[in-house]
DOGU-714181 format. One record per residue: x, y, z of N, C-alpha, C, O in turn; residue number from 1. Coordinates in nm, 2 decimals, always signed. Example, Ala and Ser with C-alpha at 12.3 -4.5 7.8 and 13.67 -1.06 7.14 Angstrom:
n.xx +1.32	n.yy -0.57	n.zz +0.78	ca.xx +1.23	ca.yy -0.45	ca.zz +0.78	c.xx +1.32	c.yy -0.33	c.zz +0.78	o.xx +1.42	o.yy -0.33	o.zz +0.85	resi 1 $
n.xx +1.28	n.yy -0.22	n.zz +0.71	ca.xx +1.37	ca.yy -0.11	ca.zz +0.71	c.xx +1.29	c.yy +0.00	c.zz +0.79	o.xx +1.34	o.yy +0.11	o.zz +0.80	resi 2 $
% end
This chain:
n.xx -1.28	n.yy +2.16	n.zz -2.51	ca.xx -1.16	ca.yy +2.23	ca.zz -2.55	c.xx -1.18	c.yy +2.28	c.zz -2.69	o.xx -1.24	o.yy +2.22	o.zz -2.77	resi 1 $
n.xx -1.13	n.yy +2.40	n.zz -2.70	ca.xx -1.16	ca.yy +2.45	ca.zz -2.83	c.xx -0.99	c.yy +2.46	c.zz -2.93	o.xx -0.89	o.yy +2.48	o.zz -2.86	resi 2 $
n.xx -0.98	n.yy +2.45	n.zz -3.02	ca.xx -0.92	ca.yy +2.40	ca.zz -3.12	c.xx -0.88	c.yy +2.57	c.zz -3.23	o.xx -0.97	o.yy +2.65	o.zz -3.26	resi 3 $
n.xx -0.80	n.yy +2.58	n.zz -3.25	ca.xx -0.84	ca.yy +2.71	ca.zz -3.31	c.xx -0.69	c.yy +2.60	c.zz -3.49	o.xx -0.59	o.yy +2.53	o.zz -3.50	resi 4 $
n.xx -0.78	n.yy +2.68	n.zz -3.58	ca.xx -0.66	ca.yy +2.65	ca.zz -3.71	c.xx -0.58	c.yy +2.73	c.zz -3.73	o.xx -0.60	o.yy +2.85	o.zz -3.75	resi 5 $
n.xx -0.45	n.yy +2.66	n.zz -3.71	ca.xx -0.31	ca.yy +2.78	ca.zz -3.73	c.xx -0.22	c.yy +2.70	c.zz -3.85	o.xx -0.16	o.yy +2.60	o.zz -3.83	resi 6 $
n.xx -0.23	n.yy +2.78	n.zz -3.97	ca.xx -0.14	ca.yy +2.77	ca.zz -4.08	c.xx -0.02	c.yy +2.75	c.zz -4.04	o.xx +0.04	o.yy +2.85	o.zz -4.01	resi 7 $
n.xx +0.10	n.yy +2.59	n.zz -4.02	ca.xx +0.24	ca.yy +2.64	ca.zz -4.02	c.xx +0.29	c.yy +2.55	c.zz -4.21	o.xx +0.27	o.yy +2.45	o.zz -4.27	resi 8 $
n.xx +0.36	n.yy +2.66	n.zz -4.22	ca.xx +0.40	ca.yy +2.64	ca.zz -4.37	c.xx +0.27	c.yy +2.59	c.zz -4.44	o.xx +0.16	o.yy +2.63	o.zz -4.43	resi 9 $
n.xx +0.33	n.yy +2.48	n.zz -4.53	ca.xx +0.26	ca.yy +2.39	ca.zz -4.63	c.xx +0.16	c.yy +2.32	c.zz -4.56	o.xx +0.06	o.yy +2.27	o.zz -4.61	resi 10 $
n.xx +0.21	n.yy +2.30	n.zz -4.42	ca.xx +0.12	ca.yy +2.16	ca.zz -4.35	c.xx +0.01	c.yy +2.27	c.zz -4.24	o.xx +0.06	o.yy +2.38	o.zz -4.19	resi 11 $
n.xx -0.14	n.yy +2.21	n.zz -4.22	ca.xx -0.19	ca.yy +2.29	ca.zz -4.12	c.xx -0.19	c.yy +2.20	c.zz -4.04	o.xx -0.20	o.yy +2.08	o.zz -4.05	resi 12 $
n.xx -0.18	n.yy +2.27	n.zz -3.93	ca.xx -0.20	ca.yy +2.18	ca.zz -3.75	c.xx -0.31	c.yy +2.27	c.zz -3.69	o.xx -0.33	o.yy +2.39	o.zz -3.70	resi 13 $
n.xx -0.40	n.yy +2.16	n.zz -3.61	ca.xx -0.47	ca.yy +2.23	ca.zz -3.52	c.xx -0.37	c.yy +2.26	c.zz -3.42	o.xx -0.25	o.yy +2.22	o.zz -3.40	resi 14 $
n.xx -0.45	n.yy +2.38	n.zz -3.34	ca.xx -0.34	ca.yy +2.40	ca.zz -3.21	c.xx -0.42	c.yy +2.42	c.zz -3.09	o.xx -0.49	o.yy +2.51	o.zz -3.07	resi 15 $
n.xx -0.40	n.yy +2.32	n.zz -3.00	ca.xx -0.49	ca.yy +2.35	ca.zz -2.86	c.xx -0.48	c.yy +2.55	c.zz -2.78	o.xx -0.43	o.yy +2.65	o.zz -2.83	resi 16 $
n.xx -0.56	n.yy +2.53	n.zz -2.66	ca.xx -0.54	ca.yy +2.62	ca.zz -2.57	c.xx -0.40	c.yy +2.60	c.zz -2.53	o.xx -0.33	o.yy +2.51	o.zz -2.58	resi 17 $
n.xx -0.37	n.yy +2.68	n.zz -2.44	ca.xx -0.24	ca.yy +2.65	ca.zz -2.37	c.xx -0.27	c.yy +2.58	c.zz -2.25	o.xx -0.39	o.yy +2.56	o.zz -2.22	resi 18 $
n.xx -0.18	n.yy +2.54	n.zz -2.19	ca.xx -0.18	ca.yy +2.45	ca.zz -2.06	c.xx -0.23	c.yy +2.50	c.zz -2.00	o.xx -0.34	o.yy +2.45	o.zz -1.99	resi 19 $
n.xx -0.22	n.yy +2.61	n.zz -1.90	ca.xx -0.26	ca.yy +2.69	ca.zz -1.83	c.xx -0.41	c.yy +2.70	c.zz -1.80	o.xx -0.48	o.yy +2.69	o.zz -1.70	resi 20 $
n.xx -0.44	n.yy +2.73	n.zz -1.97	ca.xx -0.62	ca.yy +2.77	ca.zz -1.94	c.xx -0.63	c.yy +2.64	c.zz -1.97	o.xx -0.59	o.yy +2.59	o.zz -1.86	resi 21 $
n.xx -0.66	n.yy +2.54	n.zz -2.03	ca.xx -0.66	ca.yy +2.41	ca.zz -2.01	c.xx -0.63	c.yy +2.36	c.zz -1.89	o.xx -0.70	o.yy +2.26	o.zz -1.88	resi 22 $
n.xx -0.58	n.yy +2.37	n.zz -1.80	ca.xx -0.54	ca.yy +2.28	ca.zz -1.66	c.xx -0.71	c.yy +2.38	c.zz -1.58	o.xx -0.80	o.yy +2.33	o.zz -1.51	resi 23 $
n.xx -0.70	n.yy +2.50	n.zz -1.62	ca.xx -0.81	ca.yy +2.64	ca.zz -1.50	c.xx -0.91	c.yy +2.54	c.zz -1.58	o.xx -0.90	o.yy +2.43	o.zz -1.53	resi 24 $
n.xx -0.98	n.yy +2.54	n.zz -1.67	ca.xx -1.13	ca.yy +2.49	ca.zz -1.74	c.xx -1.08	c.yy +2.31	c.zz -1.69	o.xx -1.18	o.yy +2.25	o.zz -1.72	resi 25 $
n.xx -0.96	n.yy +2.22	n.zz -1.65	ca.xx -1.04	ca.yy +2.13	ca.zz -1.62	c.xx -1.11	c.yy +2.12	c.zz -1.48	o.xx -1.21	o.yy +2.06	o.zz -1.44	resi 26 $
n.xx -0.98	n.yy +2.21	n.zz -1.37	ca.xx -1.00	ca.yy +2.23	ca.zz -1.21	c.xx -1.14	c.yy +2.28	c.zz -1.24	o.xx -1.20	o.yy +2.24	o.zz -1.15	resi 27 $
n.xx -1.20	n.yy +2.33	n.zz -1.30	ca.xx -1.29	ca.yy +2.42	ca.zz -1.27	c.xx -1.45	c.yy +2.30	c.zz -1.30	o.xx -1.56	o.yy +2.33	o.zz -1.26	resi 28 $
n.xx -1.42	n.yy +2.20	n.zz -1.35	ca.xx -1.51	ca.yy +2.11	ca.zz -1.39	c.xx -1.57	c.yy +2.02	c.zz -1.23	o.xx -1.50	o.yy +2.04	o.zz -1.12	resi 29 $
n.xx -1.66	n.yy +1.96	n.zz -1.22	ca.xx -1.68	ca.yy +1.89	ca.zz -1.05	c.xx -1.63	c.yy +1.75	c.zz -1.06	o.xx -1.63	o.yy +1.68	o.zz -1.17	resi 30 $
n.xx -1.58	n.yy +1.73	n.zz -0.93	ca.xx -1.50	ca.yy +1.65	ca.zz -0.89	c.xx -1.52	c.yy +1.51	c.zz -0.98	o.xx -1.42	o.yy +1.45	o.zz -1.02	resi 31 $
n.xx -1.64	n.yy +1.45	n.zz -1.00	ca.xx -1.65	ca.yy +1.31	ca.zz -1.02	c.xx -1.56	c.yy +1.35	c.zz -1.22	o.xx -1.47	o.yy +1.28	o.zz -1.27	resi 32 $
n.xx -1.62	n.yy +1.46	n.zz -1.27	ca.xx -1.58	ca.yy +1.44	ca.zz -1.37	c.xx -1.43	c.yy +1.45	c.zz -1.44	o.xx -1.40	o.yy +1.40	o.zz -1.55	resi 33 $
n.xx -1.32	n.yy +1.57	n.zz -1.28	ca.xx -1.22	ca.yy +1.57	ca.zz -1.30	c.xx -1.13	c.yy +1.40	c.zz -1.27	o.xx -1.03	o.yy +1.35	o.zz -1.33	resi 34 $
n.xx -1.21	n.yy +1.34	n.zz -1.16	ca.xx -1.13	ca.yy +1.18	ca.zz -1.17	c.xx -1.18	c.yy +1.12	c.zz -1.27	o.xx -1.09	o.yy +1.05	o.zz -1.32	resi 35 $
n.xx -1.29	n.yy +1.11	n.zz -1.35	ca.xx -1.28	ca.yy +1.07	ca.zz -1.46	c.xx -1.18	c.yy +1.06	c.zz -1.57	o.xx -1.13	o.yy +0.96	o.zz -1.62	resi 36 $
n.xx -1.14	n.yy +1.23	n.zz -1.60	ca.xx -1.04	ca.yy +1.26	ca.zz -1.66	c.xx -0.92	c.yy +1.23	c.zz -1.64	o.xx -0.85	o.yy +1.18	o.zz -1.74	resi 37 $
n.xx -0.85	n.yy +1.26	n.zz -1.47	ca.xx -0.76	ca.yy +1.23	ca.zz -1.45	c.xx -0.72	c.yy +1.06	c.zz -1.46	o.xx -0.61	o.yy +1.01	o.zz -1.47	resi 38 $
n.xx -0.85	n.yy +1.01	n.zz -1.44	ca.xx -0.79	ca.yy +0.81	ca.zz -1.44	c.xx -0.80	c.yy +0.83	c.zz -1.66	o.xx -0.73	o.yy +0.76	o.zz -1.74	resi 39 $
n.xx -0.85	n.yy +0.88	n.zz -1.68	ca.xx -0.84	ca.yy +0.86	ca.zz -1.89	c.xx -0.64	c.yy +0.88	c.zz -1.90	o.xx -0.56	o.yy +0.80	o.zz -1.94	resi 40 $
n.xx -0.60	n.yy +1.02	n.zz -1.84	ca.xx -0.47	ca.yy +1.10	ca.zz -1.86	c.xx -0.39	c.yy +0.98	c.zz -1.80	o.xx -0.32	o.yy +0.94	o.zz -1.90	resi 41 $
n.xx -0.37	n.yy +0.90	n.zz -1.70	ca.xx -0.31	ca.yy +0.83	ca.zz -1.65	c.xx -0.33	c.yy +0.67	c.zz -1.70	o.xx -0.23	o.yy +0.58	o.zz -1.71	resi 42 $
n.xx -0.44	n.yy +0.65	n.zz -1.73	ca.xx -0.44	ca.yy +0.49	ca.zz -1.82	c.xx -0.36	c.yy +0.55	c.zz -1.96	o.xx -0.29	o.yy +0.47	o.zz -2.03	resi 43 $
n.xx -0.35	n.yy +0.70	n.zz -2.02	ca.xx -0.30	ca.yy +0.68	ca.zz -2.20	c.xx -0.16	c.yy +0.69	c.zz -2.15	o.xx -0.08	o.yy +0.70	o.zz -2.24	resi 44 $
n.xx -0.12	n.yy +0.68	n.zz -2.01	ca.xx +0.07	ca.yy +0.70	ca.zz -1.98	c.xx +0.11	c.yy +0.53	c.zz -2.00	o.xx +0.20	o.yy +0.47	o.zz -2.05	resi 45 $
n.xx +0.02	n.yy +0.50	n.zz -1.95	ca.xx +0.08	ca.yy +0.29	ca.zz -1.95	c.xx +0.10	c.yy +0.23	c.zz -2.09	o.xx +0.00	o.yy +0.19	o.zz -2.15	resi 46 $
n.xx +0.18	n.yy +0.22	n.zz -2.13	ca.xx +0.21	ca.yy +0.12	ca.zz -2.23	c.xx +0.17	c.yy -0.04	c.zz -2.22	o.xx +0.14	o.yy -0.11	o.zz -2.12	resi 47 $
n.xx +0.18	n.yy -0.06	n.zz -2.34	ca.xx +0.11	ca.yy -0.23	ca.zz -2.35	c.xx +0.19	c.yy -0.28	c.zz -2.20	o.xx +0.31	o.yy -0.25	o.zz -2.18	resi 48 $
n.xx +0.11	n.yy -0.34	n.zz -2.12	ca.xx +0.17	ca.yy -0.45	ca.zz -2.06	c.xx +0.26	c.yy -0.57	c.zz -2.10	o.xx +0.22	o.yy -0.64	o.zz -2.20	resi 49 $
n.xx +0.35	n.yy -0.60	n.zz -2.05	ca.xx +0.44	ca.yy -0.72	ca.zz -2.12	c.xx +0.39	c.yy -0.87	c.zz -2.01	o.xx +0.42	o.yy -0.88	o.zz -1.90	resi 50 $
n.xx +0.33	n.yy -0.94	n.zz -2.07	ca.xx +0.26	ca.yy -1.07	ca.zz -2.01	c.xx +0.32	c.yy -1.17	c.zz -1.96	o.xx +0.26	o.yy -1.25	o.zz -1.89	resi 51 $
n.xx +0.43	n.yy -1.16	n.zz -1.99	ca.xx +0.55	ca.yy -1.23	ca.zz -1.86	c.xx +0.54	c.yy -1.16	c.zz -1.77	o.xx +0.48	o.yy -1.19	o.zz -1.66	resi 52 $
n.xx +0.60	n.yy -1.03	n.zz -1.78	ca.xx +0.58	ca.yy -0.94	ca.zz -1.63	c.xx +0.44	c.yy -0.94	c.zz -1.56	o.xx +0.42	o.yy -0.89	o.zz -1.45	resi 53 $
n.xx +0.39	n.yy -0.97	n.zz -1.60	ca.xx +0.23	ca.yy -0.91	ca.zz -1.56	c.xx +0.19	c.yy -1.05	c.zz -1.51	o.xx +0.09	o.yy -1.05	o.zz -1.44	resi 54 $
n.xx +0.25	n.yy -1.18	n.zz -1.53	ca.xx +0.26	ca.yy -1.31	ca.zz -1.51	c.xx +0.33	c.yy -1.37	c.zz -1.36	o.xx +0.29	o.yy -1.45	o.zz -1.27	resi 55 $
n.xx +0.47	n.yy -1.26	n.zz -1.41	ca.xx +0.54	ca.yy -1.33	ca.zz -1.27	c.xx +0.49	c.yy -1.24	c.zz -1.13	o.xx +0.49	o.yy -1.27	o.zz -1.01	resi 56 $
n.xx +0.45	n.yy -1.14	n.zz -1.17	ca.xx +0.37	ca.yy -0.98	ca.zz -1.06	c.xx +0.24	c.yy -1.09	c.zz -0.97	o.xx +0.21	o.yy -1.09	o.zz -0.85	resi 57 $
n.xx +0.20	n.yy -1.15	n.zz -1.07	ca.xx +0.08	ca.yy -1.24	ca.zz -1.01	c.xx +0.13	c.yy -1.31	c.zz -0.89	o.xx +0.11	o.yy -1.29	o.zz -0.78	resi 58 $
n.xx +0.23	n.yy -1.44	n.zz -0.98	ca.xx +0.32	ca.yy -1.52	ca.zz -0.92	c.xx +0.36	c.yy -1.49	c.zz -0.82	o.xx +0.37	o.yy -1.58	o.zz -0.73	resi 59 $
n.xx +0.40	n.yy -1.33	n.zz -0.76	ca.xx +0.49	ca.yy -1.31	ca.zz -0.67	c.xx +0.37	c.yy -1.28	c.zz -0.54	o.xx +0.41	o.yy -1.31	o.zz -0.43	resi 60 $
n.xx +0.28	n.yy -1.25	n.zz -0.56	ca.xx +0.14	ca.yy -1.17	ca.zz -0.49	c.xx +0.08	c.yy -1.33	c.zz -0.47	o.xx +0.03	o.yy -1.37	o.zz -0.36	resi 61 $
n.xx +0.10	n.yy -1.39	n.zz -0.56	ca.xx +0.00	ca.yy -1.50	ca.zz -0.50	c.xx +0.11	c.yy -1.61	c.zz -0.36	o.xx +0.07	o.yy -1.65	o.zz -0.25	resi 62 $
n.xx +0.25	n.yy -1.62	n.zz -0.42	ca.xx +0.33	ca.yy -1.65	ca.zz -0.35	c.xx +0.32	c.yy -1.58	c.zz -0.20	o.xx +0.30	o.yy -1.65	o.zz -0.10	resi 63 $
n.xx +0.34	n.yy -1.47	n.zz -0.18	ca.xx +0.31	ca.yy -1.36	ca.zz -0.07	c.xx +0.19	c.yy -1.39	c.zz +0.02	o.xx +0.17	o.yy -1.39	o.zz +0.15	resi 64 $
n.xx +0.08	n.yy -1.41	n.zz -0.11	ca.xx -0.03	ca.yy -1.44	ca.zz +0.03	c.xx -0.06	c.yy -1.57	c.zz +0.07	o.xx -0.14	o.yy -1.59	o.zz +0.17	resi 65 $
n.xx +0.01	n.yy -1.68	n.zz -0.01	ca.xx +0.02	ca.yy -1.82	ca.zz +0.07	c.xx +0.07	c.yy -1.79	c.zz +0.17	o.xx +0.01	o.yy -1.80	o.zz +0.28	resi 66 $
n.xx +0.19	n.yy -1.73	n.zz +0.14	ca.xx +0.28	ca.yy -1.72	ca.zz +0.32	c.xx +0.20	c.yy -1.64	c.zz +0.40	o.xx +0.20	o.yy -1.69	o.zz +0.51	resi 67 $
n.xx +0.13	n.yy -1.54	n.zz +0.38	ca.xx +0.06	ca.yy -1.50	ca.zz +0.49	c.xx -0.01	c.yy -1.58	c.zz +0.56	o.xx -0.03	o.yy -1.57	o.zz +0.68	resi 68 $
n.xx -0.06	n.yy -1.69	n.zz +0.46	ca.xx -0.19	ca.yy -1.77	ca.zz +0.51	c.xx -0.16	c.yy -1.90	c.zz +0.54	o.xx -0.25	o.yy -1.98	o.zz +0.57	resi 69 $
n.xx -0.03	n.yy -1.92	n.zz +0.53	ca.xx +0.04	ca.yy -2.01	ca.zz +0.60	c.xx +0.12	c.yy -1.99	c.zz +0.79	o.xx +0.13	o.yy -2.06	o.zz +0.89	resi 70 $
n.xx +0.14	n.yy -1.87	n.zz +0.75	ca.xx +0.21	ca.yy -1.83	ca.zz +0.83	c.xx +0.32	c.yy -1.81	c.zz +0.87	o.xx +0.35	o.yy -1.80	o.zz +0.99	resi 71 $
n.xx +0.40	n.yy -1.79	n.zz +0.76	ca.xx +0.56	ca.yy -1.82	ca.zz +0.72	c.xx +0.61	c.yy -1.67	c.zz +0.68	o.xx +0.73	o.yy -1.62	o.zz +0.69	resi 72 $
n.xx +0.48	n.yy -1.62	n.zz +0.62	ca.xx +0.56	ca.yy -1.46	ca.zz +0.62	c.xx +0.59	c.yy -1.38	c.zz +0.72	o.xx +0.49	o.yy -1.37	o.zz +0.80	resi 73 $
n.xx +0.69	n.yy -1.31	n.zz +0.75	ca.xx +0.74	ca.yy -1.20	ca.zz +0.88	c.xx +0.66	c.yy -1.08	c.zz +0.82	o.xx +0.66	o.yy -1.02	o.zz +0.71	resi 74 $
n.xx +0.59	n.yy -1.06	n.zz +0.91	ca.xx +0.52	ca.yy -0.93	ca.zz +0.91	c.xx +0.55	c.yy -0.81	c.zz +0.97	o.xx +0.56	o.yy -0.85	o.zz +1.09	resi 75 $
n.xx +0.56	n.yy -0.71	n.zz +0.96	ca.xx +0.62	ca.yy -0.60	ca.zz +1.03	c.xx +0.44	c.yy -0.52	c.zz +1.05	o.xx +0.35	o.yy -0.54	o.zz +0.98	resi 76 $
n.xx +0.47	n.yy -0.43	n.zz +1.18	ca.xx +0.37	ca.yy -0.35	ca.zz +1.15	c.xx +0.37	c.yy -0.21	c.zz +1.07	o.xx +0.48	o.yy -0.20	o.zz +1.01	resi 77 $
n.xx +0.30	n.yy -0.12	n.zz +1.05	ca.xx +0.32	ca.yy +0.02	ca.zz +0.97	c.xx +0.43	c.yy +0.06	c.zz +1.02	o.xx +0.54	o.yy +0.04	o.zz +0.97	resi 78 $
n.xx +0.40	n.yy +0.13	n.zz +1.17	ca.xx +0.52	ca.yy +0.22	ca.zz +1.20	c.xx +0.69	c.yy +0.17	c.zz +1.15	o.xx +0.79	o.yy +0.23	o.zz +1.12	resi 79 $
n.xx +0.66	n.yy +0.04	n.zz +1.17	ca.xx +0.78	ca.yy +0.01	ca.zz +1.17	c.xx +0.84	c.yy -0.01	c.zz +0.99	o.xx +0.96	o.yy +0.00	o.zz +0.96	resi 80 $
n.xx +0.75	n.yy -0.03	n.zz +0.92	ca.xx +0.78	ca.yy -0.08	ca.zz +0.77	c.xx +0.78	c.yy +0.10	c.zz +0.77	o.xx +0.90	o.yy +0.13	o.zz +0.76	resi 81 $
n.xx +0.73	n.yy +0.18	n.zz +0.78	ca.xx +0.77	ca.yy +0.34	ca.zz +0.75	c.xx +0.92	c.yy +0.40	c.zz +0.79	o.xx +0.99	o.yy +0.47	o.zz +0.72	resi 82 $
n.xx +0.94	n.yy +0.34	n.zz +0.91	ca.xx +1.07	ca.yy +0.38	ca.zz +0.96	c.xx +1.17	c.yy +0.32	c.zz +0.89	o.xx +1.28	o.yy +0.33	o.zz +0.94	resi 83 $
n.xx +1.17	n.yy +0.25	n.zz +0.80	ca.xx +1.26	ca.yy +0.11	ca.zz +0.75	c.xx +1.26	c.yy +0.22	c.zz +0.59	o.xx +1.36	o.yy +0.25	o.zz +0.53	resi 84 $
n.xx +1.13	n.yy +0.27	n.zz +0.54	ca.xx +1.12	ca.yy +0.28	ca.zz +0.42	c.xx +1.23	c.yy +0.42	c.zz +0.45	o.xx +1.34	o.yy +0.43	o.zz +0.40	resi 85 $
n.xx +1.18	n.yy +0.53	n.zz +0.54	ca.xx +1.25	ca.yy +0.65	ca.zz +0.56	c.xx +1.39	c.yy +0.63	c.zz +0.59	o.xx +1.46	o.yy +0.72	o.zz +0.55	resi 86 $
n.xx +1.48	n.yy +0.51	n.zz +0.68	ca.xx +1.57	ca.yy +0.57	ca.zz +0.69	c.xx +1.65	c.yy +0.48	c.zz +0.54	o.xx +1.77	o.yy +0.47	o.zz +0.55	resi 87 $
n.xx +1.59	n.yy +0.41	n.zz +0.42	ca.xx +1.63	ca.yy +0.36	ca.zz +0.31	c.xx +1.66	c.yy +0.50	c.zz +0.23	o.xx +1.77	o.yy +0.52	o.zz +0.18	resi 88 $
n.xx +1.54	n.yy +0.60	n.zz +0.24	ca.xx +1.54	ca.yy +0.67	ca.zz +0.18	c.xx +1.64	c.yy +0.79	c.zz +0.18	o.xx +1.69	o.yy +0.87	o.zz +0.09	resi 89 $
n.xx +1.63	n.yy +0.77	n.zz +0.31	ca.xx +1.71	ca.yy +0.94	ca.zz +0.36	c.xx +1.86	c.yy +0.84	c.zz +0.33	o.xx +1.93	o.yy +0.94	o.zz +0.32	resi 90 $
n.xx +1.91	n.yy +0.77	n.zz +0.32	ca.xx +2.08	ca.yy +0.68	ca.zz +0.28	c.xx +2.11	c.yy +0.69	c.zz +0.14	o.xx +2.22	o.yy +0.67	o.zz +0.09	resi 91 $
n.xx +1.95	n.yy +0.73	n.zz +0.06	ca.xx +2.01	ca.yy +0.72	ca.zz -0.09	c.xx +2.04	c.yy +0.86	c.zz -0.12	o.xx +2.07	o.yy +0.89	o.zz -0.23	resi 92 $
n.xx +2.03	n.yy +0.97	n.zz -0.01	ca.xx +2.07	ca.yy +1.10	ca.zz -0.05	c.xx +2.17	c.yy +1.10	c.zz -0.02	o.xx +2.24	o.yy +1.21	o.zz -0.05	resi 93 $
% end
């Protein structure tokens, strides 16, 4: 990416490309290196993790696959966990 110097007032800022030619030069890069990029853009959106949450997320996943592996959890299959999610969805419109 190229960088060009643009004087505003007293203070200088660099100023990128625009979005546009920025979004064309990264599509235009090969695939392994655009998911590189794209997993960097999406790890700098996450904020610090909070380690209670990240604590009980565990808790609940690990709770979840006892019962699987007990055999206490109700399992639905896809079609049907889809049809459950769609008609949740189409009720909140």
């Amino acid at each position: 990416m190229r960088l060009r110097f643009v004087p505003v007032g007293v203070r200088r800022y660099y100023h990128a490309m625009s979005s546009n030619k920025l979004r064309a030069e990264v599509l235009a890069l090969p695939a392994e290196e655009r998911a590189e990029l794209a997993h960097a853009l999406l790890e700098s959106l996450h904020e610090e993790a909070d380690p209670r949450a990240e604590a009980a997320w565990i808790e609940e996943l690990d709770r979840r696959a006892q019962a699987v592996a007990d055999g206490t959890a109700k399992l639905v299959d896809w079609e049907e966990a889809r049809e459950r999610i769609t008609a949740r969805l189409k009720a909140r419109r």
